[in-house]
C-alpha positions as CSV (number, residue, x, y, z in Angstrom):
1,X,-19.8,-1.6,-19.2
2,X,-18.3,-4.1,-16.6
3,X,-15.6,-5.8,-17.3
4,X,-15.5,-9.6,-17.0
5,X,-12.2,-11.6,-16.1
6,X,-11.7,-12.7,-19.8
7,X,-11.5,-8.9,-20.7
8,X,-8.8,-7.9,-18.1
9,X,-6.2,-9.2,-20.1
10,X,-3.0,-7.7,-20.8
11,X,-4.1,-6.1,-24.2
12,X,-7.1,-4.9,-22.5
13,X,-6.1,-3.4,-19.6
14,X,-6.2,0.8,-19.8
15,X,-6.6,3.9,-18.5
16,X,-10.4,3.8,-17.4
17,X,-10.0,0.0,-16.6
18,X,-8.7,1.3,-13.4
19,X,-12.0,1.5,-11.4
20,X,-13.5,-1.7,-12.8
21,X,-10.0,-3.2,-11.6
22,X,-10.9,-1.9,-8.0
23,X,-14.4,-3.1,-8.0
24,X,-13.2,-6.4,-8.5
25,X,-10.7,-6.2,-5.8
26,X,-13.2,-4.8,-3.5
27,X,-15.4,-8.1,-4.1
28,X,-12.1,-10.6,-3.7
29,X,-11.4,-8.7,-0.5
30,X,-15.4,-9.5,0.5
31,X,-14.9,-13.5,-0.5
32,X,-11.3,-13.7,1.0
33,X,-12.1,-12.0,4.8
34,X,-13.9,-14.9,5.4
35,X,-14.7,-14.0,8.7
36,X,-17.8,-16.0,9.5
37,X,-16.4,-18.3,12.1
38,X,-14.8,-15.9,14.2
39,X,-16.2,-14.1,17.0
40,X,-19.1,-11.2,16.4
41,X,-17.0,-8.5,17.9
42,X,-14.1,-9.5,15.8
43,X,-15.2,-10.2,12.6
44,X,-17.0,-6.9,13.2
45,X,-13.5,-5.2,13.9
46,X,-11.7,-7.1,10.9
47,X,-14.7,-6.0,8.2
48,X,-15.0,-2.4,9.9
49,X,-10.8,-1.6,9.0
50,X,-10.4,-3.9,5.9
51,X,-13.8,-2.8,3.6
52,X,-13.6,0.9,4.6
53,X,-13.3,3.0,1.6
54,X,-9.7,3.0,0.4
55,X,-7.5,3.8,-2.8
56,X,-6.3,0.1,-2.5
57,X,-3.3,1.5,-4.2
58,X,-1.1,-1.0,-3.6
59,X,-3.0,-4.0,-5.0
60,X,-4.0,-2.0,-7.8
61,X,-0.1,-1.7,-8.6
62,X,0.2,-5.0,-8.0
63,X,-2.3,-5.8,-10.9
64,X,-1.5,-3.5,-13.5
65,X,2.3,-4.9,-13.3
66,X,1.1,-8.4,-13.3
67,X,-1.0,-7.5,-16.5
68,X,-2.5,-10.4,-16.0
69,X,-4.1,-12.9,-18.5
70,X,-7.3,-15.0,-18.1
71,X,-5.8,-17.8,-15.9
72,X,-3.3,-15.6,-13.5
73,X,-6.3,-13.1,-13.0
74,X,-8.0,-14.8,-9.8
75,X,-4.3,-15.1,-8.4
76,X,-3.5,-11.5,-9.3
77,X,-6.8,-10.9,-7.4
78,X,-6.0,-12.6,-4.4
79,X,-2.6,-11.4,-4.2
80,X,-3.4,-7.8,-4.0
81,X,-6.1,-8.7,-1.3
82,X,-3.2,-10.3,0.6
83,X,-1.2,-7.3,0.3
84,X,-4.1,-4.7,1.0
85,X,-4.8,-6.9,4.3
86,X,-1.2,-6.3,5.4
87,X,-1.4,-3.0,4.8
88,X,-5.0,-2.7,6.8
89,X,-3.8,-4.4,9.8
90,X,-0.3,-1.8,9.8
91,X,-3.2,0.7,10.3
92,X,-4.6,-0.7,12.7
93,X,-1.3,-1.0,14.9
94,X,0.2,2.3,13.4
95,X,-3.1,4.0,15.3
96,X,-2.8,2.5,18.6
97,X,-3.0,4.8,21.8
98,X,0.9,3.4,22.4
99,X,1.2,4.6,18.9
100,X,-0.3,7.3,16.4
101,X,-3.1,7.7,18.9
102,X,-5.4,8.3,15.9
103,X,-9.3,8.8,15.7
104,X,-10.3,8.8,12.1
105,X,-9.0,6.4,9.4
106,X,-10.4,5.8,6.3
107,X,-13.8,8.4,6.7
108,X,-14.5,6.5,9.9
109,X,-13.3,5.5,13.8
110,X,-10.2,3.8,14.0
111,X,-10.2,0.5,14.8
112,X,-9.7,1.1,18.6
113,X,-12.0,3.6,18.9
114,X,-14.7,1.7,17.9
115,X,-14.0,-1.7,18.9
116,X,-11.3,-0.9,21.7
117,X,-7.7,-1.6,21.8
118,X,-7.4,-5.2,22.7
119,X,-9.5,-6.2,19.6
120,X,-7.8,-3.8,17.8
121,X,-4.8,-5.9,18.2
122,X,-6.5,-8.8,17.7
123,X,-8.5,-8.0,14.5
124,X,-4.5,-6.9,12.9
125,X,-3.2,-10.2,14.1
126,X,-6.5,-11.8,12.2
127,X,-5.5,-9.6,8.9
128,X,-1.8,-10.5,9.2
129,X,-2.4,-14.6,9.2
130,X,-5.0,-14.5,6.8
131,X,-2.5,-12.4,4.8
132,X,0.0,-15.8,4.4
133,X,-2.9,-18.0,4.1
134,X,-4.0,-16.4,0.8
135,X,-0.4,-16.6,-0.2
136,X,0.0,-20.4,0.5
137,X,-3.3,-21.0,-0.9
138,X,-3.1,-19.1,-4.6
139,X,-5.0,-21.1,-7.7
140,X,-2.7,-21.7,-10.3
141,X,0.7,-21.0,-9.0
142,X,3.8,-23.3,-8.2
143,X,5.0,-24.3,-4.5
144,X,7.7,-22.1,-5.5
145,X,6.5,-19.5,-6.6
146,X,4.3,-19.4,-3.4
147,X,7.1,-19.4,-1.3
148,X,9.0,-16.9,-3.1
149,X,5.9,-14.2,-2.5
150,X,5.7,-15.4,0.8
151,X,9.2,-14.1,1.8
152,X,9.1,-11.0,-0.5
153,X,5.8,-9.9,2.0
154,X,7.3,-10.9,5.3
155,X,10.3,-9.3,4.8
156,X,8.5,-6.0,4.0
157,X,6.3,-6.2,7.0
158,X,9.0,-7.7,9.7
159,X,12.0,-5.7,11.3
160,X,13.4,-4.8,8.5
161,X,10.6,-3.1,6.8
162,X,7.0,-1.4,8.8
163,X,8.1,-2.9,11.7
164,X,11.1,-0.9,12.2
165,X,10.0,1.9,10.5
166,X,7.0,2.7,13.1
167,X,9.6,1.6,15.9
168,X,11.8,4.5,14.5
169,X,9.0,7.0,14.2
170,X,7.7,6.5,17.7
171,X,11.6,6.2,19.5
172,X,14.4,7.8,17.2
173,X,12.5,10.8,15.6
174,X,14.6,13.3,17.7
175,X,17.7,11.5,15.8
176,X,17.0,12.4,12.0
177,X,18.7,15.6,10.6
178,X,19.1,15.4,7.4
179,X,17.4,14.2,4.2
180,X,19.0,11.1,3.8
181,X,17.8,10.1,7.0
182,X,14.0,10.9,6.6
183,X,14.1,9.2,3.2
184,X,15.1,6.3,4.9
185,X,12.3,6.4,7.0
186,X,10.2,7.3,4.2
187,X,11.3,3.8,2.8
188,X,10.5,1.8,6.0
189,X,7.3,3.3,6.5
190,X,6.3,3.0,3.3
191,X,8.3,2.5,0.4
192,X,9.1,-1.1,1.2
193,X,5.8,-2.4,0.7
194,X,4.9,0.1,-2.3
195,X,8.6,-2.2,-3.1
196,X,7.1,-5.8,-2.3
197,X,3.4,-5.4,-3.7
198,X,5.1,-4.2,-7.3
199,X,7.7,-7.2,-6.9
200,X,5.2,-9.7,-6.1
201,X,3.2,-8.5,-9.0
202,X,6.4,-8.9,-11.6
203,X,7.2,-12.2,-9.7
204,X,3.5,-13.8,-10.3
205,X,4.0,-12.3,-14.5
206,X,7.3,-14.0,-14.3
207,X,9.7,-11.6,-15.4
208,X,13.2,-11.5,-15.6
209,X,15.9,-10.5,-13.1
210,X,16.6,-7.4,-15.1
211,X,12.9,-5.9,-15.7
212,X,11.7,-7.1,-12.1
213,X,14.9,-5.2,-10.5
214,X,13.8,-1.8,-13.0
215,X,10.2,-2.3,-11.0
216,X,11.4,-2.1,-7.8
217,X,13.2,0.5,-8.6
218,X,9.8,2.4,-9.7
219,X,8.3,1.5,-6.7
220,X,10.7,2.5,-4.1
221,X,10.5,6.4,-5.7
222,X,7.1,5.9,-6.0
223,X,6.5,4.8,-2.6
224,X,9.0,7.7,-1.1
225,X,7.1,10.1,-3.2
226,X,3.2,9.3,-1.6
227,X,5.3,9.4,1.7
228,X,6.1,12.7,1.4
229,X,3.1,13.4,-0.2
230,X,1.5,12.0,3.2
231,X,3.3,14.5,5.3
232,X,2.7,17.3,3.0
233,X,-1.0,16.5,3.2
234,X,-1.1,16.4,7.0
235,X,-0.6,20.1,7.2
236,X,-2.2,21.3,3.8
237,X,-5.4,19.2,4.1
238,X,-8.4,19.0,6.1
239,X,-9.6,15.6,8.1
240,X,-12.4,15.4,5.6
241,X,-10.4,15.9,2.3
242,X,-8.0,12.7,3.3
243,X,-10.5,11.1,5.2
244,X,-8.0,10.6,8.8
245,X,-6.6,12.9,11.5
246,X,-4.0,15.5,10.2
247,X,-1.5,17.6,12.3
248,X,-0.2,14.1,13.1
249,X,3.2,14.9,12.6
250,X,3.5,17.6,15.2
251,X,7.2,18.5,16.1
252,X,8.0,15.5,14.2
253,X,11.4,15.4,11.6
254,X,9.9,14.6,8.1
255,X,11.3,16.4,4.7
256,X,8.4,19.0,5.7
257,X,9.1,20.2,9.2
258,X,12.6,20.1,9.0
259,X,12.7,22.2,4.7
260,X,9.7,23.2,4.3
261,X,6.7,22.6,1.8
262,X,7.7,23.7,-1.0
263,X,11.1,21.7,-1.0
264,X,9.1,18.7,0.0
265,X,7.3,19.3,-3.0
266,X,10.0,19.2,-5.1
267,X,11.4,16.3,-3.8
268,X,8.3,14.2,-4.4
269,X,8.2,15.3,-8.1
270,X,11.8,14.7,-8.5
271,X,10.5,10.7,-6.9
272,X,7.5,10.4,-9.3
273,X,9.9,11.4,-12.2
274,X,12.0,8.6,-11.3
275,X,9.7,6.4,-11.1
276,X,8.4,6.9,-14.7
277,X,11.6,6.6,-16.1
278,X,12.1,3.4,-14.3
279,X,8.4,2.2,-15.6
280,X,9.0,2.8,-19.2
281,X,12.6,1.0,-18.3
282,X,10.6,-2.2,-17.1
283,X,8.5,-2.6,-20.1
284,X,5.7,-2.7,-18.0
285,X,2.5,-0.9,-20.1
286,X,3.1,2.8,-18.6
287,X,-0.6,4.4,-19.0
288,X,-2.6,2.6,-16.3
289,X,0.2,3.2,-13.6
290,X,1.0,5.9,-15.0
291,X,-3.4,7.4,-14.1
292,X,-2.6,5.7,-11.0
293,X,0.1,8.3,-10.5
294,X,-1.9,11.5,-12.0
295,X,-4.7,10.8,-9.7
296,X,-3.9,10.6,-6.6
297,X,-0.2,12.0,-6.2
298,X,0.2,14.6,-8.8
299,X,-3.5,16.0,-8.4
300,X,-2.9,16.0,-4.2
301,X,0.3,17.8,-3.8
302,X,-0.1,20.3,-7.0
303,X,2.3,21.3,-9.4
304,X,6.2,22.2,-8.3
């Protein structure tokens, strides 16, 4: 049975909720593309990278933190569209020819491939501003608030954040020795917006200083955990298993490359054990998140 929004309340929300939860933010991303307006070959590009087939991990986290009742649902909705749009149009960048120089994303072309490179560009740019407009334009929360998400997002996509991480991966690979230094990457790459979609979900619930700083905690291990996960997947898995190109990483420095798999694997179970113990610390209801988690981190990478 379907869930309506009434039933996705904070008592209601559990384990096999989850893909009812993602149906609904498949639909939200549908409404809130709204590309009608724009040019054929761009709102072509923007729908191709944006409604692919996708975990949509990240708003889902944002959601199941946000627990949210009956009047914050549409807003949780719309946040983790804005989030997942962010996260699409990083894609899109990250597999530029200047880039990744990827083919496959997502169980299809990349962006470039099948709409060239200059719309490419243009259809992230699209996904970026759209992105903040959701933001400004959420029902039922404060100017405040608003602005508060607002800067959480930006600064986890802007120089500080996937900005600098790609700009690290592409020009100061050769520089990273150690495992300090690929965990930091880890955390620019991806970590910081596992970080600011979490955040943004405890901001929306409006919870204290204390519990919101114990979920960004959770999801900074959890976010350094699917990174590693990532690279251990690019030379375990198969194109058609992960649904992108893998041997990616070539002579690359990640935790894999430079210690090996099976130390890799350690270190992302030692991340997703941190992470629960920071969950249960936030007093954030564990079960949902803590599926999330089974299924596609602890099922992917195998036991330690």
């Amino acid at each position: 049975m379907s869930l309506t929004s009434t039933e996705l309340t904070s008592s209601a929300i559990r384990r096999d909720d989850i893909p009812a939860i993602r149906a609904r933010l498949e639909t939200k991303l549908g409404e809130l593309l709204d590309t009608g307006a724009a040019p054929a070959n761009l709102r072509n590009a923007m729908d191709h990278a944006l409604l692919a087939p996708s975990k949509r991990l990240r708003p889902i986290l944002l959601y199941l933190i946000t627990e949210p009742a009956q009047h914050f649902e549409s807003a949780a909705l719309c946040l983790g569209a804005a989030v997942e749009m962010v996260h699409t149009a990083s894609l899109i960048l990250d597999d530029l020819p200047s880039m990744d120089n990827a083919e496959m994303r997502r169980d299809r072309p990349t962006t470039h491939k099948a709409f060239g490179e200059a719309t490419a560009i243009l259809s992230a740019i699209g996904l970026l501003t759209r992105a903040f407009g959701i933001i400004a334009e959420l029902p039922e929360v404060s100017a405040k608030t608003r602005t508060r998400l607002a800067s959480v997002l930006a600064a986890a996509v802007g120089h500080q954040g996937l900005v600098a991480g790609q700009e690290i991966d592409l020009n100061g690979r050769e520089t990273l020795v150690d495992h300090e230094q690929i965990e930091h990457l880890n955390w620019l790459k991806t970590g910081c917006l596992f970080v600011a979609a979490a955040e943004m979900g405890a901001i929306l619930r409006e919870l204290p200083t204390s519990r919101v700083e114990h979920v960004r905690r959770f999801a900074r291990h959890l976010g350094l955990a699917f990174q590693t996960a990532d690279d251990l997947l690019d030379v375990t898995a198969s194109p058609s298993e992960i649904g992108k190109d893998v041997l990616k990483d070539g002579d690359k420095a990640t935790l894999v490359s430079l210690f090996g798999a099976r130390r890799a694997r350690l270190s992302c179970h030692e991340h997703l054990q941190a992470a629960e113990m920071a969950l249960s610390e936030s007093g954030v209801s564990v079960a949902p998140i803590q599926a999330v988690m089974d299924q596609y981190l602890r099922a992917k990478i195998g036991p330690q």
